[in-house]
N, C-alpha and C positions, 0 to 999 in steps of 0.2 A: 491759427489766427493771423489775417495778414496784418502788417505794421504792428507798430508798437500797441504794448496794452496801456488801454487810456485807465490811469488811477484816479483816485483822489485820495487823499490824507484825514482822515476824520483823527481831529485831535492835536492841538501845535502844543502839549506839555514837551518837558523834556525829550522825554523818545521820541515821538513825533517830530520836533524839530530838529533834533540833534541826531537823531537816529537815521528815521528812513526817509523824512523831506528830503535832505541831501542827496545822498545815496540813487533815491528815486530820479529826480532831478537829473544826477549825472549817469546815468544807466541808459545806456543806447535803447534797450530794449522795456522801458517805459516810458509812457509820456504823461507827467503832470497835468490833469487838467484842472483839479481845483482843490484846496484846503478846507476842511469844516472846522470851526470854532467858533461860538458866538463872541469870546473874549478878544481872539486877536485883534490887532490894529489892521486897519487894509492895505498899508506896506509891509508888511512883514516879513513873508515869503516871496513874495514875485510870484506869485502868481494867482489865479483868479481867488477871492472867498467868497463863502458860503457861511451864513449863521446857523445853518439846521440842517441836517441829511433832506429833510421834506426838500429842499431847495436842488438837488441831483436832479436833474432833468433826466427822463428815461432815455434808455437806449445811448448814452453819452458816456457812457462809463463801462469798465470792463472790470474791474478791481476794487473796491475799497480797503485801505488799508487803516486800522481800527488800532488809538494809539490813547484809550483815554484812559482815566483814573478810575483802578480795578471796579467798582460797584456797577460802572457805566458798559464793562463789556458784552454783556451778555441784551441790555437794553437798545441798545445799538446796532448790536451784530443780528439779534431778531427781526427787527424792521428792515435793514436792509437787505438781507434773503428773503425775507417776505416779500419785495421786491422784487425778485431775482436776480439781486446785482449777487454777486460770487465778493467772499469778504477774507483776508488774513485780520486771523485777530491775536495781535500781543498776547503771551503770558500773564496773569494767569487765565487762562480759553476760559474758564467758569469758577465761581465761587461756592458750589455746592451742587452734588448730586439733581440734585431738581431744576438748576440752572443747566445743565448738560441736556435734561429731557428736553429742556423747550430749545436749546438749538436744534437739535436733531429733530424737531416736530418744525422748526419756521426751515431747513433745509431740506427737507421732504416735500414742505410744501410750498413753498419758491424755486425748486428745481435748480437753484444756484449752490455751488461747491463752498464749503467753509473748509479754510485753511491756516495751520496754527504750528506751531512746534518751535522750538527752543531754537534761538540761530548759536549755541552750545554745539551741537550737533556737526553742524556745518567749519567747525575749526580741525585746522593742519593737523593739531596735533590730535585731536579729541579722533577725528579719521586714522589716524596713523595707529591708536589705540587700536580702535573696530576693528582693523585690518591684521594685527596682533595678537586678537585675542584665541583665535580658534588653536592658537601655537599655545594655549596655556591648559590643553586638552578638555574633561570634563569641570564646569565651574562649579565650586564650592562657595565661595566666597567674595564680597565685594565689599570695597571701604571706597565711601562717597563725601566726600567735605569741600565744603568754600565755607572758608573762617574769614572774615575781615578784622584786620587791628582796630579802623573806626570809619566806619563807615553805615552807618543810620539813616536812611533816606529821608530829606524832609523832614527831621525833628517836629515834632508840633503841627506836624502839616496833614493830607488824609495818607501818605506811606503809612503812618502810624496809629490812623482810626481805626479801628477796628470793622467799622460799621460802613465805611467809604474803603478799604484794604480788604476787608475777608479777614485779615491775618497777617500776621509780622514775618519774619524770615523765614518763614516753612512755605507761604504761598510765594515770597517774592525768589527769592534764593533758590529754596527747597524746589519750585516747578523745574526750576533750570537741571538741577540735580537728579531729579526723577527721569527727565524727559532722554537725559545724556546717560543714563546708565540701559534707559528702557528699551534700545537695539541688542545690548548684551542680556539683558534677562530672558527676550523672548519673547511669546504672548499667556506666559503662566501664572495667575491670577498669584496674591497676596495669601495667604495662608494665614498669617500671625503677624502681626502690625503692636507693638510697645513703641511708649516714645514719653521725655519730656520735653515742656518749655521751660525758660527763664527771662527776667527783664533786666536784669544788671543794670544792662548800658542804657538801654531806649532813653531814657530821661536825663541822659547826664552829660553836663558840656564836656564838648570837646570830643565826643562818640562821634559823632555828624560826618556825612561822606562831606571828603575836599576836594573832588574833581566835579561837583558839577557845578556849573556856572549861577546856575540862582541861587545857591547855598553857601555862604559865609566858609571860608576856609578855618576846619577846627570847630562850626556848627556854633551855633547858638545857646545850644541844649534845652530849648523849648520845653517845658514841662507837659503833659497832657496825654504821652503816649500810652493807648491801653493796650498792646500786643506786644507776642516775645519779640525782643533779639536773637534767641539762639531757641533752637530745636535738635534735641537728639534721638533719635531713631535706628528700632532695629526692627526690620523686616526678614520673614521668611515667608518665600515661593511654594507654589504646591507640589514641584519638584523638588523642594528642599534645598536650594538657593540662599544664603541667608548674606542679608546687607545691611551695613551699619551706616547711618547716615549722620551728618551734622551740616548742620548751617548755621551761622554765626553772622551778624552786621557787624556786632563790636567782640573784638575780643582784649585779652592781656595780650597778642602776637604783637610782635614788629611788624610783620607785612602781611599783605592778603594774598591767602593760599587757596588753591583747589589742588586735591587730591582725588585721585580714582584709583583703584590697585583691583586687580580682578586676579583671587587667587584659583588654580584649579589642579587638575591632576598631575598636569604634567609640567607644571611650569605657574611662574606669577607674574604678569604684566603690570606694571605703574607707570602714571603720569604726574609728573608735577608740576605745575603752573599754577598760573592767576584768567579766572574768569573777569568778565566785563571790562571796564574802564580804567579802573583805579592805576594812579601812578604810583604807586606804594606796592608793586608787586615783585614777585620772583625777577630775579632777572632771567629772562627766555622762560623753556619749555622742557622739561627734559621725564623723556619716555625710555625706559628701562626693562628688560625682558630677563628674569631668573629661571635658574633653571641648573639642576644637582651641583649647589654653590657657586655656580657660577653665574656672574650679572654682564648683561652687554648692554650697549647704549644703542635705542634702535632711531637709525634718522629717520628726518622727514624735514619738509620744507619751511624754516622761518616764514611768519609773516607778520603786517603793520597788524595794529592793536583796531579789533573793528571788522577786520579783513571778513569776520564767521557772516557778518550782513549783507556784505557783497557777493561771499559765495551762495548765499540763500536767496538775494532775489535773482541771480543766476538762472534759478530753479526754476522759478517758481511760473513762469509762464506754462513753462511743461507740465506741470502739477495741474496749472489751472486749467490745462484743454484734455487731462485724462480722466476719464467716467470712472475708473475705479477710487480716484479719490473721497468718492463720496461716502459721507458717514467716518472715513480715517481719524477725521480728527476730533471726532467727538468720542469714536472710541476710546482714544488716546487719551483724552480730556478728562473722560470715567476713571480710567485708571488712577489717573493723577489727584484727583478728588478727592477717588476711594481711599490713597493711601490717607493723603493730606485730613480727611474727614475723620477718620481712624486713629490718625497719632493726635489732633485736639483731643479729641473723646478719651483716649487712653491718658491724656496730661490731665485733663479734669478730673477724672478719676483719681489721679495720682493725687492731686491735691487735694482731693475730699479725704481719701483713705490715711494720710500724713499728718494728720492734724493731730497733734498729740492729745488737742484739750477735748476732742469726739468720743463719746461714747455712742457705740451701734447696738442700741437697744429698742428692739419691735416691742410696742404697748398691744398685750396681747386682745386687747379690745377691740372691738369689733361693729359698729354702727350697724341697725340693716336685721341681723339676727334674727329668727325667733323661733318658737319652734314648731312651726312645718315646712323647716327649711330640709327634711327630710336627708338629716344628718352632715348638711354644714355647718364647719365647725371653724373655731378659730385659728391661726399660726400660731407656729412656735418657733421659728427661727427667722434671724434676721433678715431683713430684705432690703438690696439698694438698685433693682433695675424693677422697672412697671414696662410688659410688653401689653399694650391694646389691639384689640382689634378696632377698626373704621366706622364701618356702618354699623348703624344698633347701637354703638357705645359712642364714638367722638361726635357723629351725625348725625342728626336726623336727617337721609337721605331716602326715607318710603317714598313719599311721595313721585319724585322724579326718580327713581327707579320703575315704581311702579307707570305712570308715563313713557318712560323709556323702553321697559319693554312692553309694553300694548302696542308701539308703534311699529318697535321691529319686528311685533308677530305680524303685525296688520300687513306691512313690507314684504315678507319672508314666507309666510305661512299662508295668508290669507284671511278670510270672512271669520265670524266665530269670536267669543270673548277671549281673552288672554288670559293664560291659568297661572295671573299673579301668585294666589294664594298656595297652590303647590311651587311654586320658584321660591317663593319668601322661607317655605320650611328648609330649602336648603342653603341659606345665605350663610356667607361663611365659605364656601365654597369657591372653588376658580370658574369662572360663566360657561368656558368650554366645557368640565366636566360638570355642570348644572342640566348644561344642554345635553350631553350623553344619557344623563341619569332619565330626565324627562321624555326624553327621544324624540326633541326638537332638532332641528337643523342647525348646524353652526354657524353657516350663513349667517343668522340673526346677531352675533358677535357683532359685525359691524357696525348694522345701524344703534345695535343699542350703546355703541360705546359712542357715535358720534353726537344721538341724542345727550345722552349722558354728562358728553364736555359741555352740550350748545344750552343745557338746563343748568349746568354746576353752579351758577350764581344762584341759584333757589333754594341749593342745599344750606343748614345752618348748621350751626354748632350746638348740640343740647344747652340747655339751661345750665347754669355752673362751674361746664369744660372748662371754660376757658381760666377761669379765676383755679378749679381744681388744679389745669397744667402748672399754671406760672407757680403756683405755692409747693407741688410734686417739687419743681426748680429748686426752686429757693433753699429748700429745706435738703439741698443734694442728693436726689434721686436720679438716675438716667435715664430716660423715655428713650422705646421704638414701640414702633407701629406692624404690626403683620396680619395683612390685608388681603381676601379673599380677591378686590379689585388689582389690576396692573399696578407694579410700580408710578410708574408716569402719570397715569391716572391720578395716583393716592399724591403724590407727590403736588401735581398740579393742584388737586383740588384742597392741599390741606398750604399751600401758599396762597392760594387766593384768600383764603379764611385767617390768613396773618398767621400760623402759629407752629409754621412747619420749622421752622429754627427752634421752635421747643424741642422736637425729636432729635436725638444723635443719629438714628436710623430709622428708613420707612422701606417696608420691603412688602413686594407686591407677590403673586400667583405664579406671576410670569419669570419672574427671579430665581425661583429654588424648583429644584426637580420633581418635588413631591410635593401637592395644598394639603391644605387642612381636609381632610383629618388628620393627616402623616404631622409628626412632629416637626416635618422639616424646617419650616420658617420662623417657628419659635425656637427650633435649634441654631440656624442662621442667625438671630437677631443676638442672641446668646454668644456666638462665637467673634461677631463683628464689636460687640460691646467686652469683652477679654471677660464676661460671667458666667458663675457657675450656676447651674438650676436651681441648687438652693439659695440661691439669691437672687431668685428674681420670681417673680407674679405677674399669671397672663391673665388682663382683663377680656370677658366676652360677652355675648349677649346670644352666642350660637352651641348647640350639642355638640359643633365640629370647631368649635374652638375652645371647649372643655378637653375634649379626645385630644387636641394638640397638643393642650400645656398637660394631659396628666402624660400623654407620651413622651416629653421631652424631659419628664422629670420636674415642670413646676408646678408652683401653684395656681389654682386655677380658682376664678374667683368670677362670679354672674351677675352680670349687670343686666337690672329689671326695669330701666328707665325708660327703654325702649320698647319700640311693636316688637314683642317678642313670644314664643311660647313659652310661658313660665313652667307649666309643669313639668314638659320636659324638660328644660333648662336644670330643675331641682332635681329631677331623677337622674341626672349623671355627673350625678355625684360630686359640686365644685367645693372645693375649699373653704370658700365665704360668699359669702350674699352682699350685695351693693345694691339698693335701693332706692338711690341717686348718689350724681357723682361726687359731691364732696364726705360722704361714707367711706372714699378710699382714703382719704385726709389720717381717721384714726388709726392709718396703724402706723403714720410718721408724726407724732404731734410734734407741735414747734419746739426744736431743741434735741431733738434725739437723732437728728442725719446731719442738721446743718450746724 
C-alpha cells in the first residue's frame, strides 16, 4: 500500500474516542479521514463527520475501524464489507454463533478482509509470557482471571443490557481472556465447557468503573442491570488441556488483577498484572518461571499503560495487505462464541437444576396417542433438553424447497421434471448425500442452496411453533436444533423468523462428521448442552431422524404436522406421536420444570 491507510472511525463512544481516534490520529502510518456518528457534535474530533457509514464515499477509504455498542457490531461491520471496505472490529467480533455465519458470508462476498483480536495480545508482558511458555514443556493447565475491585461499565447504561451487550463480563472481560490465552491453547477445539454466573455487584453503588471520564467516580449504582458481573469457567481441550477462567467487574479485592499461570510438564509460567485502564492496579507486571522449586523473575520491557494499542495498529497495515488473513478472524470469533455460548447455557442450567423448590417430574401423559400408532408409547423418565429437527417440524419449508430444487435440476441436469417426490423421502438427510443416494450430480448443491437463501423469506413457521418455543422456555427446557440443512443455513434462516435466540444450539450436516441417520448430531447437540440421552427428546417428522435419536440413546418422538410419510414414520418405531405442536406441551405442564 503506498502512503498511509486512509481510516475512518465509526463510533465516537468511549473507545472510539479515547482509544483509537487518538492513537490513529497520531500514528505516522494512518491517515484520518473521517468519523461516523450521528450523535457527535461537528467539533469534536477535528476532523471530517459523517452521520451514517452510507455517507463513505467509495474508493476513499482503506480501513474502517468499528468502535460501537456491542449489538451494533456485527450490523455495521456486514454493510461495510459488503462494500468492500476491509473493517477492524472491537471485541466482542460477534454476539452469537449466527452472527459469525453472516460476517464470514458479507467477507466472502465483499472480497474485503475483517480484522479483530484483542489488543491483550499485543502487551510487553502478555508477549514475554508467549515467549516463555514452550520452557514450561507439555501444557496441562491454565489459570486465566481479571477480577476488578469496582469496576461495572456504565451502571444502568447498555454495558449492562443485556439485549444492546450480548452479556455482562464473560463477553466484555471474558473475550479479552479467551483471546490472550488462545496462542497457548493452540487450534484444539473445547471438549467440555462448565461455568457459573453471578450479579452481586452489577446494581450496587459504588461497583461503577472510576477511570472513565463519562462515569461519576465510585458510579452512580444505576439500578436496571440484567447481566453477570463475574463468570466462572472451567474448560477442557480435546487434547486434554484444562483452564480455569474468571472474570469479575466487581469484586471484594483491593485492586484489579489479571492473572495467567500456564502450568506444564516441565515447569510453570505466571504473569501478574492488571489489564485495561484502571488506576487501581498492580503496581508493574511481574512474570515468573518455576521450575524443581525453584522460581526466577523473567524480564522484559516496561511500558506506558495503553502501549498493547499502539503496538497493535503497528500491525496492522501488514495484516491488512496479507490474503491469508482472510476468514482468521472469524475463525477466532467462533471460537470465542463457542465457548462464551456454552458457559451461559451451562449457567442457565445451573440455575434451573438449584432451585431447591423444583420438582422434575415428566406427566407421563401424552396428547396425539392412539392406537395405530403401531406401538408408540408413552415416557417414563424425566426430560429437560427437546433436540428438533427444521424442516417438517419448525418449517413449513415444501414449498421453496421443492422450487429450489426444480430449478437446480433445470440448471444442472437439464429438460425433464424434477424427482421432488423421491428427494422429499429422504429429507432429513445432508443434500450431498441426498444427491449420492439419487445419483444426481452435486453440482446441484449450489444453485439449490442459493435459491434456497434468495426464497427464505417464504418459508414460515408451523402454526403454534412459535407460542410452543417460547412456553418449552418458560417452563426451563433447553432447545437445539439438528438439522439435515447447513449450519449457516439453519442458523440464518431460523434469525430471520425471530426465534433463533430460543435455541442454545443449532447444528447443521456440515458440522459433525456423520448426518442423520448416524447418531452424530444428536450426539453433538447432547454433548454441547452438558446432557445425558435420558434427558433429552428428539423431535422429527423424518425415518432418519427416528434412527438418529434411537441411535444416540433418545427419545424419539414424530411429528405428523407436516408433508410427511406417516406410515413410515409409525413403523420405526418412535416413542411418541405429536400431532401438532403444542401436543409437545403435555409432557412439561406448567409447573413441573419451571
Amino acid at each position: 500500500m503506498n502512503g498511509p491507510v486512509r481510516v475512518v472511525v465509526v463510533g465516537m463512544g468511549w473507545a472510539g474516542r479515547e482509544i483509537w481516534l487518538p492513537r490513529l490520529i497520531a500514528h505516522p502510518a494512518f491517515e484520518v479521514t473521517a468519523v461516523v456518528d450521528p450523535a457527535a457534535g461537528p467539533g469534536d474530533t477535528g476532523v471530517p463527520l459523517l452521520r451514517d457509514i452510507a455517507e463513505i464515499a467509495s474508493g476513499t477509504v482503506d480501513l474502517a475501524v468499528v468502535a460501537v455498542p456491542n449489538h451494533l457490531h456485527v450490523d455495521i461491520a456486514e454493510k461495510l464489507l459488503a462494500r468492500g471496505i476491509p473493517v477492524f472490529l472491537e471485541k466482542p467480533v460477534c454476539l452469537t454463533s449466527a452472527e459469525a455465519d453472516r460476517l464470514a458470508e458479507a467477507e466472502r462476498a465483499g472480497g474485503a478482509v475483517l480484522l479483530a483480536g484483542s489488543a491483550a495480545r499485543y502487551r510487553a508482558d502478555v508477549r514475554a509470557l508467549y515467549e516463555r511458555t514452550p520452557a514450561v514443556g507439555r501444557i496441562r493447565h491454565i489459570d486465566v482471571s481479571w477480577v476488578r475491585a469496582r469496576g461495572v461499565p456504565d451502571s444502568g447504561g447498555w454495558f449492562t443490557q443485556a439485549r444492546l451487550a450480548g452479556g455482562g463480563a464473560l463477553v466484555d472481560l471474558g473475550w479479552h481472556l479467551l483471546d490472550s490465552v488462545a496462542p497457548i491453547l493452540g487450534p484444539a477445539a473445547m471438549a467440555q465447557v462448565v461455568g457459573t454466573v453471578s450479579d452481586d455487584f452489577v446494581n450496587t453503588a459504588g461497583a461503577q468503573a472510576g477511570w472513565r471520564d463519562d462515569l461519576p467516580v465510585g458510579g452512580s449504582g444505576a439500578a436496571g442491570g440484567d447481566v453477570e458481573d463475574t463468570v466462572r469457567g472451567f474448560l477442557v481441550t480435546e487434547d486434554g488441556v484444562s483452564v480455569a477462567l474468571r472474570a469479575s467487574w466487581a469484586s471484594h479485592g483491593a485492586r484489579d488483577v489479571t492473572l495467567i499461570t500456564v502450568e506444564g510438564s516441565a515447569g510453570v509460567a505466571s504473569l501478574r498484572c492488571t489489564f485495561g485502564f484502571s488506576p487501581n492496579r498492580e503496581g508493574g507486571s511481574d512474570l515468573t518461571f518455576t521450575s524443581d522449586g525453584e522460581t526466577t523473575r523473567v524480564p522484559f520491557e516496561e511500558e506506558q499503560i495503553g502501549a498493547e494499542y499502539d503496538r497493535q495498529l503497528d500491525e496492522l497495515p501488514a495484516l491488512l495487505g496479507d490474503s491469508a488473513m482472510a476468514g482468521r478472524a472469524v475463525a477466532d470469533a467462533r471460537r470465542n462464541i463457542g465457548v462464551i455460548e456454552r458457559l451461559y447455557a451451562c449457567a442457565r442450567q445451573d440455575v434451573s437444576n438449584h432451585d431447591a423448590s423444583r420438582e422434575y417430574q415428566m406427566d407421563r401423559r401424552i396428547t396425539g396417542l392412539t392406537e395405530d400408532t403401531s406401538g408408540a408409547g408413552t415416557l417414563d423418565h424425566p426430560r429437560s433438553v427437546v433436540v428438533f429437527d427444521l424442516d417438517g417440524v419448525l418449517v413449513d419449508s415444501t414449498e421453496v424447497m421443492r422450487e429450489a430444487f426444480s430449478i437446480a435440476y433445470a440448471e444442472v441436469v437439464g429438460d425433464g421434471p424434477a424427482p421432488f417426490a423421491e428427494y422429499n423421502r429422504h429429507l432429513g438427510r445432508y443434500f450431498p448425500d441426498i444427491m449420492r443416494i439419487m445419483d444426481l450430480p452435486l453440482a446441484m448443491e449450489e444453485p439449490f442452496v442459493r435459491e434456497s437463501y434468495r426464497m427464505a423469506h417464504l418459508v414460515p413457521l408451523f402454526d403454534g411453533v412459535p407460542e410452543m418455543l417460547h412456553t418449552l422456555r418458560e417452563r426451563g427446557l433447553r432447545l437445539a436444533v439438528a438439522t439435515g440443512k447447513s449450519g449457516p443455513r439453519a442458523r440464518s434462516l431460523l434469525s430471520q423468523l425471530g426465534v433463533l435466540e430460543l435455541f442454545d444450539h443449532v447444528i447443521g450436516s456440515d458440522e459433525i462428521a456423520r448426518p442423520k441417520p448416524a447418531p452424530d448430531i444428536v450426539l453433538h447437540a447432547l454433548e454441547l448442552l452438558g446432557a445425558e440421552p435420558d434427558s433429552a427428546v428428539m423431535v422429527g417428522d423424518a425415518v432418519t431422524d427416528i434412527e438418529s435419536a434411537h441411535g444416540a440413546g433418545v427419545a424419539a418422538l414424530a411429528a405428523l404436522w407436516g408433508e410427511t410419510d406417516e406410515a413410515a414414520l409409525l413403523a420405526a418405531s418412535p416413542d411418541a406421536v405429536l400431532r401438532k405442536p403444542e401436543d409437545l406441551l403435555a409432557l412439561w405442564p406448567a409447573g413441573t420444570v419451571d
